[in-house]
TISE-567631 format. One line per 5 residues: number of its first residue (from 1); their letters; for each residue x, y negated, z negated of N, C-alpha, C, CB. Coordinates in Angstrom, 2 decimals, decimal comma. Glycine has a CB too. Layout:
<sites>
NUM> A> X:Y:Z:X:Y:Z:X:Y:Z:X:Y:Z | ...
</sites>
This chain:
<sites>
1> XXXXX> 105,50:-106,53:-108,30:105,05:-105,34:-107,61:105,43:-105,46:-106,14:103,51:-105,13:-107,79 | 105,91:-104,22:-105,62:106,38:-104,26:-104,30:105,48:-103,43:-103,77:107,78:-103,89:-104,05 | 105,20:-103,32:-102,20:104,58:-102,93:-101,40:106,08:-101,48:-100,37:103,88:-104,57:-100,65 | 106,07:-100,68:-100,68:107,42:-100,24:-99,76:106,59:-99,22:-98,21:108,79:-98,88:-101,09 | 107,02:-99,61:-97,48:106,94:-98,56:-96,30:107,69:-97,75:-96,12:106,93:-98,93:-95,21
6> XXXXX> 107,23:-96,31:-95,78:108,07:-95,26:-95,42:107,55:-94,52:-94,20:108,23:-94,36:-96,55 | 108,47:-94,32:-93,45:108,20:-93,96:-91,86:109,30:-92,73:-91,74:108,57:-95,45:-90,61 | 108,44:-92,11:-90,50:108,96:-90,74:-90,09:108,87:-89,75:-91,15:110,41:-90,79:-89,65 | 107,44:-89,81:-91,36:107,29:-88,46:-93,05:107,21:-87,29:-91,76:105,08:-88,52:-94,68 | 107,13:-86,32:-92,01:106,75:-84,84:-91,50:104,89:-84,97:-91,86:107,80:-83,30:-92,65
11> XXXXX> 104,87:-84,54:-90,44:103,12:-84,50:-90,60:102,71:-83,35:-91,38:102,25:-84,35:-89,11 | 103,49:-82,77:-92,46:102,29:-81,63:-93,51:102,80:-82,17:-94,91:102,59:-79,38:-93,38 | 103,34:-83,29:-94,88:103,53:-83,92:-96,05:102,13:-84,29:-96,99:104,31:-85,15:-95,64 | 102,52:-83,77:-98,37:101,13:-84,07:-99,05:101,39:-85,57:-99,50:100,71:-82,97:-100,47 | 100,01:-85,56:-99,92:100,29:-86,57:-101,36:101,17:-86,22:-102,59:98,96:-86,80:-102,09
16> XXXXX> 101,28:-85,40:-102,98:101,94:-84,83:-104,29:103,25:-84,84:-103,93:101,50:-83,35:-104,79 | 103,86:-84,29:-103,00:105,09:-84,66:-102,32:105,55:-85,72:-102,11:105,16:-84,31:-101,39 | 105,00:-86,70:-102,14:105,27:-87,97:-101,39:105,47:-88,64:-102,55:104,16:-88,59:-100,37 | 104,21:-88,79:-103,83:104,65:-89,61:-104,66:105,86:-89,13:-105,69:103,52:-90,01:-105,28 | 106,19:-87,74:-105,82:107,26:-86,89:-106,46:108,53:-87,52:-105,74:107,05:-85,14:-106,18
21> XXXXX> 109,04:-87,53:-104,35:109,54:-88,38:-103,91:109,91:-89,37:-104,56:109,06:-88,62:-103,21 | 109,25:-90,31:-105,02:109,82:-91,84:-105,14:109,73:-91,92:-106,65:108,87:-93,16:-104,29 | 108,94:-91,03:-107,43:108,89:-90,93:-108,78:110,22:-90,61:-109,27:107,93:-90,00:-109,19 | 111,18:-90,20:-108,70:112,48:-89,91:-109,08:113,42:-91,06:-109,36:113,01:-89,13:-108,10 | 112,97:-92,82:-108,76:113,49:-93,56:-108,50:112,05:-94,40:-109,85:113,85:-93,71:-106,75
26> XXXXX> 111,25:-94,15:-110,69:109,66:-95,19:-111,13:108,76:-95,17:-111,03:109,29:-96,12:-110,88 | 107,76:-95,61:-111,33:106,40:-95,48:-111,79:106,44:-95,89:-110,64:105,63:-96,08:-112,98 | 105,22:-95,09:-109,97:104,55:-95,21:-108,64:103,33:-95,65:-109,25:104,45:-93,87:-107,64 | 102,68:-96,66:-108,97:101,49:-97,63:-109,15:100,29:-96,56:-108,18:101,90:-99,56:-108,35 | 100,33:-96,91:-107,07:99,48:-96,62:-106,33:100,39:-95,77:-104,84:98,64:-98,04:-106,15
31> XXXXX> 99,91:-94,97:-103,99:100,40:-93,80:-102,52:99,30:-94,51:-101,53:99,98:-91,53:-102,77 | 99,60:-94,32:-100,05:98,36:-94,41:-99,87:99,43:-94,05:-98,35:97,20:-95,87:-100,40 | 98,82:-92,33:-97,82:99,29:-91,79:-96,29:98,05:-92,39:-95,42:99,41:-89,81:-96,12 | 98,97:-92,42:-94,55:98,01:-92,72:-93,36:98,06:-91,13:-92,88:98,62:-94,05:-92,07 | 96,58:-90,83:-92,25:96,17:-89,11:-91,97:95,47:-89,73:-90,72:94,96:-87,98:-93,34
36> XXXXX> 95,69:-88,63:-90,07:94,61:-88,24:-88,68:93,23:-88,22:-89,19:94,88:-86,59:-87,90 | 92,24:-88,75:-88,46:90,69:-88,73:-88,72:90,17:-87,39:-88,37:89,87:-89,85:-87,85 | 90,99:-86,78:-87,67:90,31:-85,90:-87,00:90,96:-84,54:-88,06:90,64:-85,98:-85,18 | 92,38:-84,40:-87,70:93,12:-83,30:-88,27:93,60:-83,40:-89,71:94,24:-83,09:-87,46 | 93,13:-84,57:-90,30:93,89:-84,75:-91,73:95,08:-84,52:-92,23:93,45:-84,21:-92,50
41> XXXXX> 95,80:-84,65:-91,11:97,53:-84,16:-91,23:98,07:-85,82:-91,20:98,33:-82,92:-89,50 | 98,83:-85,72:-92,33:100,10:-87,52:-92,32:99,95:-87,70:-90,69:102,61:-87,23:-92,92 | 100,07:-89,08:-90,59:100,30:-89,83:-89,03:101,95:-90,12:-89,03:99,28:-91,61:-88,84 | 102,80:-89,98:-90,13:103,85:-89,81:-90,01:104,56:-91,74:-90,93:104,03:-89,28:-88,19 | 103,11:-92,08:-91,94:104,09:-92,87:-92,30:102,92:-93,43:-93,30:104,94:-93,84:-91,11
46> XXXXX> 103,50:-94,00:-94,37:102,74:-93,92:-95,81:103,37:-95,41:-96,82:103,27:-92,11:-96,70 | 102,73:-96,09:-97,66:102,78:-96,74:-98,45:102,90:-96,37:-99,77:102,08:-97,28:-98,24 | 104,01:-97,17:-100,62:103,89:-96,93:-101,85:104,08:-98,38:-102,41:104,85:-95,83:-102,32 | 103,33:-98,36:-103,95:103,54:-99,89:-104,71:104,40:-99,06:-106,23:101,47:-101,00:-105,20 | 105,11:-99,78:-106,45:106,46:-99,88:-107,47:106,48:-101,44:-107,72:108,12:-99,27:-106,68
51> XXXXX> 107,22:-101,20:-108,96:107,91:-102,30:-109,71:109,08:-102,85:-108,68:108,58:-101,71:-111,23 | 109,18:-103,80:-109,23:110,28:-104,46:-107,68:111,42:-103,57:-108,26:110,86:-106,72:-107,48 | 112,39:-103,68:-109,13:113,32:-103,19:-109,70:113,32:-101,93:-109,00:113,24:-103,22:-111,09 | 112,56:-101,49:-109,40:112,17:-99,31:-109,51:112,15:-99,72:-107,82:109,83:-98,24:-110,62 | 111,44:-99,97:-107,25:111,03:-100,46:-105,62:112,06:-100,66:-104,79:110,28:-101,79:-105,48
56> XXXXX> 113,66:-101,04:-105,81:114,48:-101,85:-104,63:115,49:-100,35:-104,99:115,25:-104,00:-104,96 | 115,68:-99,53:-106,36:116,35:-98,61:-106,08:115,57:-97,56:-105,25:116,88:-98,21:-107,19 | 114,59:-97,52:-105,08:114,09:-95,97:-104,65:114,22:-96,16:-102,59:111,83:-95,61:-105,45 | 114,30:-97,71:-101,60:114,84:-98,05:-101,08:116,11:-97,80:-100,62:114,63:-98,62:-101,37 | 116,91:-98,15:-101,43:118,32:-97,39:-101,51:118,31:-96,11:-101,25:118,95:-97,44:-102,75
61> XXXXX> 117,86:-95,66:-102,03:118,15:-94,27:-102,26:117,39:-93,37:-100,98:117,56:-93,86:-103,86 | 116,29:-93,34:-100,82:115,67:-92,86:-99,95:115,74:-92,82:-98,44:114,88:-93,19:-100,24 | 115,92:-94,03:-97,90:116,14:-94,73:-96,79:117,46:-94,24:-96,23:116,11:-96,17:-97,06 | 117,13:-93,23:-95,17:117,99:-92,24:-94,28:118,05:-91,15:-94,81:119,33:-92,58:-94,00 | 117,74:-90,85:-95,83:117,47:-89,45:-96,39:116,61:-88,16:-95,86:116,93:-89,73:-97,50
66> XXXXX> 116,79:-87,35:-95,73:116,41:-86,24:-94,87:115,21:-85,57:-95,37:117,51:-85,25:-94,74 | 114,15:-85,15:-94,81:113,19:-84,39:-95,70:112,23:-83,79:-94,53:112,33:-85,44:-96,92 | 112,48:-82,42:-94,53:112,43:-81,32:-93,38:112,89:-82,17:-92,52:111,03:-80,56:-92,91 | 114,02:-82,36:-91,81:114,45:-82,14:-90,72:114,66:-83,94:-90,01:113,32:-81,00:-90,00 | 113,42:-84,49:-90,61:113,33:-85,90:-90,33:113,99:-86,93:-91,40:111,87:-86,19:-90,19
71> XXXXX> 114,45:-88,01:-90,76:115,27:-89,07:-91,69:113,98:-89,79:-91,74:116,78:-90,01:-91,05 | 114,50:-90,12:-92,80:113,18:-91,22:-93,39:113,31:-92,80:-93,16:113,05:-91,11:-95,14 | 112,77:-93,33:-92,87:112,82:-95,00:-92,79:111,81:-95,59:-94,28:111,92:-95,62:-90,94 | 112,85:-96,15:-95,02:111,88:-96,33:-96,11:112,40:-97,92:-96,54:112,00:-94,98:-97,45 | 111,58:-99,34:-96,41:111,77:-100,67:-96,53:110,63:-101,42:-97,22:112,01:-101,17:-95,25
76> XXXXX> 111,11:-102,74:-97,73:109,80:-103,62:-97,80:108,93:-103,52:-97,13:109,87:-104,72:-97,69 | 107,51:-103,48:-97,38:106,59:-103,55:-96,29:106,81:-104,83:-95,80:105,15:-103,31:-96,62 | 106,70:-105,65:-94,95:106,92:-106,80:-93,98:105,31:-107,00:-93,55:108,09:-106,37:-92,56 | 104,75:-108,32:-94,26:103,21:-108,82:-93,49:103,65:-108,80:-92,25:102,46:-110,42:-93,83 | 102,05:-108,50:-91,64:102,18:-108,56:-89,92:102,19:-110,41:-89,39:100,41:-107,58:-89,11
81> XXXXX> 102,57:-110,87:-88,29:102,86:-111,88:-87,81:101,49:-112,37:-87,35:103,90:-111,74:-86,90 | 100,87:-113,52:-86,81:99,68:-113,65:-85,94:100,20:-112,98:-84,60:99,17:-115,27:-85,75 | 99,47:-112,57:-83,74:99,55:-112,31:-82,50:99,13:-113,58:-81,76:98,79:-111,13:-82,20 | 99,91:-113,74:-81,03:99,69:-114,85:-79,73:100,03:-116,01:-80,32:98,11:-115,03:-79,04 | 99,28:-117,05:-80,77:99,86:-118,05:-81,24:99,89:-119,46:-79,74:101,44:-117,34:-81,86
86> XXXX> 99,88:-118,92:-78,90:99,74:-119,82:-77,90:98,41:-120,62:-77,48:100,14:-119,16:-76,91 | 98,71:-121,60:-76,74:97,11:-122,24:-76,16:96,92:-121,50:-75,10:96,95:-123,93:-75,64 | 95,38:-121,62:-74,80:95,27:-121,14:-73,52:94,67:-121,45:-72,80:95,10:-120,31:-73,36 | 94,35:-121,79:-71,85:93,79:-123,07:-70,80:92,91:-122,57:-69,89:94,94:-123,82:-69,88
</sites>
């Protein structure tokens, strides 16, 4: 199971849109947009879990692809790093 990120959605992107999207490429497991707290409109970038296989074509395929107006950035999700990491005195 892969984790994929997709960035630069159009903020009136639904859910239904989004997982139709990548369903063209496999079973979408689980969606999950990030929305405004306030306005409930996409923040402009969303998670999906896929089969690695299904996960590494829909990658391909998607990634620079246009949808209203915006190119899409669509990759492995990448864990975050520690921050800082230094001593401090």
């Amino acid at each position: 199971m892969l984790r994929i990120y997709a960035g630069n959605l159009p903020s009136d992107v639904t859910e239904q849109e989004f997982t139709q999207l990548f369903a063209e490429h496999g079973r979408v497991r689980s969606i999950e947009l990030a929305r405004d707290i306030f306005t409930g409109r996409c923040r402009g970038f969303g998670f999906v879990e896929m089969e690695g296989h299904e996960a590494r074509a829909a990658i391909g395929a998607l990634n620079g692809r246009t949808l209203r107006g915006n190119s899409l950035r669509v990759s492995e999700e990448r864990p975050r790093g520690k921050k800082g990491g230094g001593r401090r005195r």
